[in-house]
N, CA and C atoms as an extended XYZ file, in Angstrom:
234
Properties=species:S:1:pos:R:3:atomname:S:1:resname:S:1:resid:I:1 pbc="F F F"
N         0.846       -1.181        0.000 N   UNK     1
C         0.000        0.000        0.000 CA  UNK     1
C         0.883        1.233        0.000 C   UNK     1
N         0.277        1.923       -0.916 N   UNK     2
C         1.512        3.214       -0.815 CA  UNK     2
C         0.198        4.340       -0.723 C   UNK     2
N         0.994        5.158        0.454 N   UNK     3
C         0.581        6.603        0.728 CA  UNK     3
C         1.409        7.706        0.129 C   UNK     3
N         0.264        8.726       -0.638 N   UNK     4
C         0.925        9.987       -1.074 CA  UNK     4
C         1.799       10.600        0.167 C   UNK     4
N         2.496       11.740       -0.123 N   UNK     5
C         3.612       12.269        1.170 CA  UNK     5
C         2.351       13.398        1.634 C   UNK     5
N         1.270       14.093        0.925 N   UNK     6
C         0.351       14.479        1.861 CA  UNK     6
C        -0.545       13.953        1.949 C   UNK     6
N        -1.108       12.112        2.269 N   UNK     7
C        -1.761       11.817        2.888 CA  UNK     7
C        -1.470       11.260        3.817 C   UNK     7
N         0.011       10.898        4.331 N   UNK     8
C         0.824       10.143        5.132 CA  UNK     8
C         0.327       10.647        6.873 C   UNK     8
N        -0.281       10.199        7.649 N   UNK     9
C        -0.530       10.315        8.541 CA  UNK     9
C         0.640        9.646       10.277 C   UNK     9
N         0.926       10.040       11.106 N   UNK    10
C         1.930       10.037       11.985 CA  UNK    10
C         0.564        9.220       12.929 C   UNK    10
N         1.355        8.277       13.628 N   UNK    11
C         0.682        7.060       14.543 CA  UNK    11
C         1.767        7.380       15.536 C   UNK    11
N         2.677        7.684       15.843 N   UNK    12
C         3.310        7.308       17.201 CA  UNK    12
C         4.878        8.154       16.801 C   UNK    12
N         5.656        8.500       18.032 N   UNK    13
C         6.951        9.229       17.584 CA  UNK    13
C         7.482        8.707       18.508 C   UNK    13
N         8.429        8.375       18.157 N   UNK    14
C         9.922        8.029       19.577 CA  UNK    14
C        11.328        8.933       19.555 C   UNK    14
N        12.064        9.333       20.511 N   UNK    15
C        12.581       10.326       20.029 CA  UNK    15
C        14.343       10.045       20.750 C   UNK    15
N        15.686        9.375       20.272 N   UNK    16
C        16.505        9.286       21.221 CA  UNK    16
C        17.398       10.272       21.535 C   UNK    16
N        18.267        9.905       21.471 N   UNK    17
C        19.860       11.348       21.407 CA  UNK    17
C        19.934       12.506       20.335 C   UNK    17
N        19.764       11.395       19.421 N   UNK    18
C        20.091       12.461       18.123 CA  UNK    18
C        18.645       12.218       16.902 C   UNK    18
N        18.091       11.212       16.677 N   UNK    19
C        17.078       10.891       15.952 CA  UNK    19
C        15.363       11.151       16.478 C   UNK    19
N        14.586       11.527       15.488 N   UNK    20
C        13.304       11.512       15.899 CA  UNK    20
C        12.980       10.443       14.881 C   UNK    20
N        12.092        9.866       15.242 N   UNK    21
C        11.368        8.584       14.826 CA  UNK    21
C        10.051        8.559       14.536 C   UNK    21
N         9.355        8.950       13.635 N   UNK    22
C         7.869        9.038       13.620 CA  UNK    22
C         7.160        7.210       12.546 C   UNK    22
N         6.246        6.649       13.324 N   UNK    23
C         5.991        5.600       12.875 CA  UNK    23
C         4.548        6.078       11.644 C   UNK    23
N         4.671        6.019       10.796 N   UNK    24
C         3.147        6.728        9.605 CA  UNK    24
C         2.357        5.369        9.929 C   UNK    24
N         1.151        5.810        9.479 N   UNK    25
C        -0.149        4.925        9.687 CA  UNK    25
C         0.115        2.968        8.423 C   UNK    25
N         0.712        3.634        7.543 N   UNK    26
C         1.171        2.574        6.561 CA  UNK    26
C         2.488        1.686        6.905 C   UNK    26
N         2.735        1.708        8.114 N   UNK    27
C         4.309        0.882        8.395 CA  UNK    27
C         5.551        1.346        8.419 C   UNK    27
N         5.400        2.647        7.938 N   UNK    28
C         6.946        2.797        7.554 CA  UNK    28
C         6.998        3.928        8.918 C   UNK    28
N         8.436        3.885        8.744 N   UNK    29
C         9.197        4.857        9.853 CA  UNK    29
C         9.760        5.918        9.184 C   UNK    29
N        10.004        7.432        9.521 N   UNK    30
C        10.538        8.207        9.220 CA  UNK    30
C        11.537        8.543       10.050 C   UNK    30
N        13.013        8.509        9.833 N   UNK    31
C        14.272        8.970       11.207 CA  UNK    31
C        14.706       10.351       10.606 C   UNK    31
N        14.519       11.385       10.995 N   UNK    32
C        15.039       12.382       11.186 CA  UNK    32
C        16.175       12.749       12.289 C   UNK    32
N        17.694       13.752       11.658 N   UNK    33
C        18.437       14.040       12.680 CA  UNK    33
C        17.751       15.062       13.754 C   UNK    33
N        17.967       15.157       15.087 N   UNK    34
C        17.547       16.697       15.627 CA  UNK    34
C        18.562       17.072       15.249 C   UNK    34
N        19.167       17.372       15.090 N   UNK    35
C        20.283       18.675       14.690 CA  UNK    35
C        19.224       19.222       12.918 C   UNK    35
N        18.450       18.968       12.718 N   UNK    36
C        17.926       19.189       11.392 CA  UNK    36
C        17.155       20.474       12.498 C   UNK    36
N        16.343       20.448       13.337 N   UNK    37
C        15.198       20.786       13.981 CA  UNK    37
C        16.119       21.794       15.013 C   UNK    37
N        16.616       22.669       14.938 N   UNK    38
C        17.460       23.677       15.969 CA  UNK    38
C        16.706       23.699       17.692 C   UNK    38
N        15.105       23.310       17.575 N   UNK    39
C        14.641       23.820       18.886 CA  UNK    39
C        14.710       22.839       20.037 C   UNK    39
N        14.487       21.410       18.689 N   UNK    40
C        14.761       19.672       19.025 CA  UNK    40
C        16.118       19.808       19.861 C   UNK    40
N        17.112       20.350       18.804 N   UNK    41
C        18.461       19.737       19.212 CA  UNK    41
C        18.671       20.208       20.807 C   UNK    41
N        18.547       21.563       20.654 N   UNK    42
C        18.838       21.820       22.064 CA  UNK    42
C        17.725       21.739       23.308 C   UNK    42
N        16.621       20.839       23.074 N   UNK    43
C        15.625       20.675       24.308 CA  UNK    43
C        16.008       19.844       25.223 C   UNK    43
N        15.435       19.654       26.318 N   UNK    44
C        15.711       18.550       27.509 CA  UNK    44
C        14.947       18.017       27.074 C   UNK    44
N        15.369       16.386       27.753 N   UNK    45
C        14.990       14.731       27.680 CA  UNK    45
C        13.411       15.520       28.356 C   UNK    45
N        13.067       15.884       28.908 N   UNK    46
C        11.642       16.569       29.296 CA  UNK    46
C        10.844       17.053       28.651 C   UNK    46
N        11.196       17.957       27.920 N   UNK    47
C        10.484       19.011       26.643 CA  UNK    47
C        10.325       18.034       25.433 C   UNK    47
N        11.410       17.046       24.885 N   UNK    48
C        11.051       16.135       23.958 CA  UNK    48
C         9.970       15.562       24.140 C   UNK    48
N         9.750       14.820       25.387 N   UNK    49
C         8.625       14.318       25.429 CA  UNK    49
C         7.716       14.515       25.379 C   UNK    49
N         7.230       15.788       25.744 N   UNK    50
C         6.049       16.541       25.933 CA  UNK    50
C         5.447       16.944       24.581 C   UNK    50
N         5.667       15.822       23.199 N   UNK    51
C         4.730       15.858       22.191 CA  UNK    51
C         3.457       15.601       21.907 C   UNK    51
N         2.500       16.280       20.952 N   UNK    52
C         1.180       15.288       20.525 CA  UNK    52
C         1.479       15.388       19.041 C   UNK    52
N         0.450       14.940       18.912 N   UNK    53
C         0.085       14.560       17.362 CA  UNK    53
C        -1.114       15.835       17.119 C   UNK    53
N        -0.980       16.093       15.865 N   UNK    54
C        -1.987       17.692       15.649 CA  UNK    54
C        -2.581       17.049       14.403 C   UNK    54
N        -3.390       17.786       13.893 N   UNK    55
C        -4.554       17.711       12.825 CA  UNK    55
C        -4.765       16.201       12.040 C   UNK    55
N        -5.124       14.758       13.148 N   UNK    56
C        -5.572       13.815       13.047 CA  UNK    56
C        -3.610       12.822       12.477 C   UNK    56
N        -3.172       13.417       13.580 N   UNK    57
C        -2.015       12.648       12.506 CA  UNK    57
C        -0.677       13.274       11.432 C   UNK    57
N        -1.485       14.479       10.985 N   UNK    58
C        -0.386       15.099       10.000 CA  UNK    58
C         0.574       15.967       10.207 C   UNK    58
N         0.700       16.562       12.106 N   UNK    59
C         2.085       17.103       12.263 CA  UNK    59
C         1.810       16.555       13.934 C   UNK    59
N         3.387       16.851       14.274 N   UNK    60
C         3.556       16.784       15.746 CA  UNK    60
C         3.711       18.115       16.064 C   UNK    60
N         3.498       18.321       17.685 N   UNK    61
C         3.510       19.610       18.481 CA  UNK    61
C         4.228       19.356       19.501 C   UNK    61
N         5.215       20.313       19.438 N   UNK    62
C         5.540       20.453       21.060 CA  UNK    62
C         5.564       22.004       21.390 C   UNK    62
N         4.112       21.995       22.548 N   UNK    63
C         4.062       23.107       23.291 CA  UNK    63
C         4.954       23.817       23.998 C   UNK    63
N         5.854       23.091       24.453 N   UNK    64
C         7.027       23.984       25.556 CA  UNK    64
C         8.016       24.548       24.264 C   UNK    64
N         8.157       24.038       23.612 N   UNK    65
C         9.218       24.476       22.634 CA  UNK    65
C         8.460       25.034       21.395 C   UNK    65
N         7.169       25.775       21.273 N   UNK    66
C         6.577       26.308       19.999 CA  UNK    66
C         7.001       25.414       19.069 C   UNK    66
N         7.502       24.360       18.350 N   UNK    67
C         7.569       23.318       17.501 CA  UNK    67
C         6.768       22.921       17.025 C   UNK    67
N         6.529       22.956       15.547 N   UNK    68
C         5.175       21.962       15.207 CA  UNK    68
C         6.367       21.668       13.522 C   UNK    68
N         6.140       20.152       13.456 N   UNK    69
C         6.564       19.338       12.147 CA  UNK    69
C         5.699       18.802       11.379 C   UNK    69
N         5.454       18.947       10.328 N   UNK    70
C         4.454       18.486        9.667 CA  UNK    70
C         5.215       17.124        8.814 C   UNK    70
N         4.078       15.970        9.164 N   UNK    71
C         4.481       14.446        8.297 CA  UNK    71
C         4.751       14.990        6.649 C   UNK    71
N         4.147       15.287        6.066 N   UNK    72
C         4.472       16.079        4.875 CA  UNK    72
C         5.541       16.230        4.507 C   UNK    72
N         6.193       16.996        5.286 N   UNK    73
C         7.085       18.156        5.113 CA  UNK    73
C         8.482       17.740        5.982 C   UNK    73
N         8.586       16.277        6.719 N   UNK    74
C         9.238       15.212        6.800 CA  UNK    74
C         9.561       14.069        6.000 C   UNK    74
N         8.890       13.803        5.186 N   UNK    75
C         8.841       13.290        3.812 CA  UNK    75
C         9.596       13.834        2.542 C   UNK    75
N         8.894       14.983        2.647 N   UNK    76
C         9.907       15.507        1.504 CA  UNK    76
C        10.939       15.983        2.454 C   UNK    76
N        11.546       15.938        3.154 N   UNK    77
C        12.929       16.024        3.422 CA  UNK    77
C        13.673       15.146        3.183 C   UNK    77
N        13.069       13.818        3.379 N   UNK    78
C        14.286       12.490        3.079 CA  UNK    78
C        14.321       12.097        1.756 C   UNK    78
């Protein structure tokens, strides 16, 4: 099954040292560096966590750090 890059919807994010990890609704994984994301790179193991998922799936938010990524627009990056 293949999803367009704007219908690709975000199911879950994991986030370690240096990589963010977003799992899409179709199986696949997206790894992004934080050093790509300037607000990522320098947040605490605290503030990372403190993500949701925004408009059914198609970006993540993080409130403490004004951050919002859109699945989209993670896609066409890789």
């Amino acid at each position: 099954m293949s999803t367009s890059v704007d219908d690709a919807v975000a199911v879950d994010v994991t986030i370690d040292d240096h990589e963010m990890h977003v799992r899409i609704r179709d199986g696949r994984t997206i790894s992004a560096p934080l050093e790509g994301f300037p607000r990522l790179a320098r947040a605490s193991v605290e503030d990372l966590a403190e993500w949701r998922l925004i408009g059914a799936g198609e970006g993540i938010r993080w409130n403490r750090l004004d951050e919002d990524i859109s699945i989209a627009g993670l896609l066409r990056r890789g």
